[in-house]
N, C-alpha and C positions, 0 to 999 in steps of 0.2 A: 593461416589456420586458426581458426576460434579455440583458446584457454577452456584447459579444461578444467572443473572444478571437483570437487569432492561431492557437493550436496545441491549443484545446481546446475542446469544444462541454458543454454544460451541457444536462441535463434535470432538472426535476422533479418526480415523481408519487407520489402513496403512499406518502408520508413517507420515499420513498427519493431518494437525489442520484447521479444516472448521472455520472460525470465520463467522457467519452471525449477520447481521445487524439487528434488531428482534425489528421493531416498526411500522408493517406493516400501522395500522391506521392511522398515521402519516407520511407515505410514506417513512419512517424509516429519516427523516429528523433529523440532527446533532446539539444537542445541550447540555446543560450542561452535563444530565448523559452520553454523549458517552465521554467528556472531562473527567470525572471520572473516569470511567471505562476503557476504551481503554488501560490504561498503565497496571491495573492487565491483563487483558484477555490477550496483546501482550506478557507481563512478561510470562504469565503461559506457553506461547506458546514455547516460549526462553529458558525456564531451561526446559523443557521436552525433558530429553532425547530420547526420542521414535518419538519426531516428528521431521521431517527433513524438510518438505514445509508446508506452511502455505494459506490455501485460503483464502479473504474479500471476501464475496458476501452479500444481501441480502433479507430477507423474504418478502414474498407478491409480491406487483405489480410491484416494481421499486427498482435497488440499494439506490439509495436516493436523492431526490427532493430535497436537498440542505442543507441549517443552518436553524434550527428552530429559527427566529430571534423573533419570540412573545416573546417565552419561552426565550431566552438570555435575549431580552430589560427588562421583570420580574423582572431577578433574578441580573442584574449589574445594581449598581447605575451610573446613569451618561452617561449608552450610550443611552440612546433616549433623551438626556436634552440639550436645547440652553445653550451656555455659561457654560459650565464645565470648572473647573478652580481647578489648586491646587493636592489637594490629592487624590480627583473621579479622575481627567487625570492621576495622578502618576498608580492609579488602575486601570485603563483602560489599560494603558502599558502593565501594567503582565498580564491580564487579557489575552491579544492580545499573548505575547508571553508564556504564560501558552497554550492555543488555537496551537501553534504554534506546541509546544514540543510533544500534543496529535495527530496530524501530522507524527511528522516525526519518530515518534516509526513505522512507517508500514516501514522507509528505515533502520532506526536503528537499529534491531532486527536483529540479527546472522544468521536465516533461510530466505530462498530467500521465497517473498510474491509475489503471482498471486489474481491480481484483477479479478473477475470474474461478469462480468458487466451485467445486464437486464434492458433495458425500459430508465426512466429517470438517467443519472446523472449530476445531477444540482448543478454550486458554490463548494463547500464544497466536493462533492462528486469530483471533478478535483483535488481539493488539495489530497484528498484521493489515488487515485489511480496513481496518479504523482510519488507518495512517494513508490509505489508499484515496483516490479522488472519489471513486465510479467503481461499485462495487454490485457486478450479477452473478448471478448463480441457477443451477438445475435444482431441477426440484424435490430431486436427494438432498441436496445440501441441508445440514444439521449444525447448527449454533449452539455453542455453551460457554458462561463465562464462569468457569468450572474452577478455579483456582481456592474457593471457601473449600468446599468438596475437600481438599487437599493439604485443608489447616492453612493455607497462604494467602496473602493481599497480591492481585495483580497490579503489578509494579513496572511493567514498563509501557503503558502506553492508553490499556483500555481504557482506565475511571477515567484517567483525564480525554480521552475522543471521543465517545461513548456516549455521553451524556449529550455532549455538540450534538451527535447527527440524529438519535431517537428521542432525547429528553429524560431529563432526570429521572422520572418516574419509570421509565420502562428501563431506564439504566439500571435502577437501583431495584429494579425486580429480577431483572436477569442475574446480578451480581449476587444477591442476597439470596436468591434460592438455589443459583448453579444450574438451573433446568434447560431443558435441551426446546428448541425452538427452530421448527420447522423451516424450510425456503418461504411458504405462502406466509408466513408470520411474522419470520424477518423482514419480508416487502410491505405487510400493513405496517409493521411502526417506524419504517422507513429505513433501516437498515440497507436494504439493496433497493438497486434502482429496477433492476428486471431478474423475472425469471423465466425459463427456458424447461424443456422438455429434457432435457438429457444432457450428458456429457458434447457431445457431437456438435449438436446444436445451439449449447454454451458458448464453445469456444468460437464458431463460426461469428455467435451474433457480438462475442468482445471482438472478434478481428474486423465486424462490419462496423462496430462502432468506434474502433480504433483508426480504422480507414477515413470514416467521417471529419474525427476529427485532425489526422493529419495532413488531412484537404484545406486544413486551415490554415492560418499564415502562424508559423512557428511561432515567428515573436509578440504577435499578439496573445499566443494560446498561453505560451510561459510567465508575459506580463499577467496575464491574467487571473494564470494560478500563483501567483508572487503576492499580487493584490488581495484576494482574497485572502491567502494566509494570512497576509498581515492585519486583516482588517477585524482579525479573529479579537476579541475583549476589545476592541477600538472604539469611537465614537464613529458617528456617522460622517462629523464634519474632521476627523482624521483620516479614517479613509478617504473621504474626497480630495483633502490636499496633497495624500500621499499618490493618489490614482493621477492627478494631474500633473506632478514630477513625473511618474512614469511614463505617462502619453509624449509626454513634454521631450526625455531622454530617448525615445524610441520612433518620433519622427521627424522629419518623412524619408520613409525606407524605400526599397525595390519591391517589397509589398504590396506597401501602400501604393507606390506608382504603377503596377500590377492590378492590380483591385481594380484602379480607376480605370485603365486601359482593356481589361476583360467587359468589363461592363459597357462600355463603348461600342465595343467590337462583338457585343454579345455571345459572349464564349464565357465558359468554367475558367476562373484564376489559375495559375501555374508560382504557386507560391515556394521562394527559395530560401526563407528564412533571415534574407540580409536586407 
């Protein structure tokens, strides 16, 4: 029986892992229990040999209307308080990069992540889906990196991904004005890779493109997105030597002797990840 969680619902089918966002009341807004939870549910998702892509999307009206900042200011001493000093700021710090770390499991995770966007994503939901490989959306979808709005620096994730995938200039328009930016708007400056008519048809076309790429050979997909990470601020001629230890550590597989034999035999691969 599949773990249930407080703020997150879990599917598994066809070697894909649906993570949804599952606090619809709350417009699935991000606060302590998804900082808890997000590292088991991304974990489970990571050592599952059966799944090869992973979707974020979630339940109800909107991916997520942002940080449940009520609920944060509750439950940390010292972030709503004048004059913090000492050991509340020392905890504040981890607090900020605890915050940080439930982030970047969506980039850190071995299987390549597709954001799958509806309606609002607000703050917290950018940091979200930054951290994401493959990021579509309907054409409600509404983008804001709203945290000025709010007197605060986003702090875990967007300045520094943000910039990577649209370019500083459009980063530092979104950041500095907090303005709300359409699905067709966030696909000209690169932001998503597609958009879609509707909720319906969202979700279909991440699970066809999820399907795609789990038609792939597992450990080339993982090597792949390992590479690329790393290749993030690298040279060119570092990347190459680091890509040729990994080609190097990862052959030749039942994959790869798969590959050749499909082709032979002209038939679609039957890739097992070993």
């Amino acid at each position: 029986m599949a773990k249930k969680y407080k703020v997150f619902e879990i599917e598994k089918r066809d070697h894909i892992g649906w993570v949804f966002m599952n606090r619809p009341k709350k417009l699935n807004a991000v606060g302590s229990d998804f900082f808890r939870e997000v590292h088991e549910v991304m974990g489970d998702m990571d050592d599952d040999d059966d799944i090869r892509v992973i979707v974020i999307a979630g339940r109800g009206r909107c991916f997520t209307a942002g940080t449940d900042l009520f609920g944060l200011f509750s439950e940390v001493p010292g972030i709503a308080e004048k004059g913090v000093m000492g050991r509340k700021r020392y905890n504040l710090v981890k607090f900020i990069l605890d915050g940080q770390e439930s982030i970047s499991i969506f980039d850190k995770v071995r299987k390549p992540v597709i954001a799958a966007i509806h309606s609002y994503c607000i703050g917290a939901g950018v940091d979200i889906i930054t951290a994401c490989d493959i990021r579509l959306a309907s054409e409600d979808a509404l983008f804001s990196v709203r945290e000025a709005r709010l007197g605060i620096c986003a702090d875990v994730g967007t300045l520094q991904r943000l910039p990577r995938i649209v370019g500083e200039g459009y980063a530092k328009e979104l950041t500095y004005t907090t303005k709300d930016i359409t699905a067709q708007r966030a696909k000209e400056i690169g932001l998503l890779n597609e958009v879609y008519k509707d909720v319906d048809s969202l979700f279909a076309g991440a699970e066809a493109m999820a399907k795609e790429i789990a038609e792939q050979s597992p450990l080339a997909i993982m090597s792949a997105k390992e590479v690329m990470n790393y290749c993030r601020n690298k040279s060119v001629a570092d990347g190459l030597n680091y890509v040729a230890q990994k080609s190097a550590n990862i052959l030749p597989s039942e994959d790869v002797f798969e590959a050749f034999k499909a082709f032979t035999e002209k038939r679609k691969p039957n890739f097992t990840g070993e």
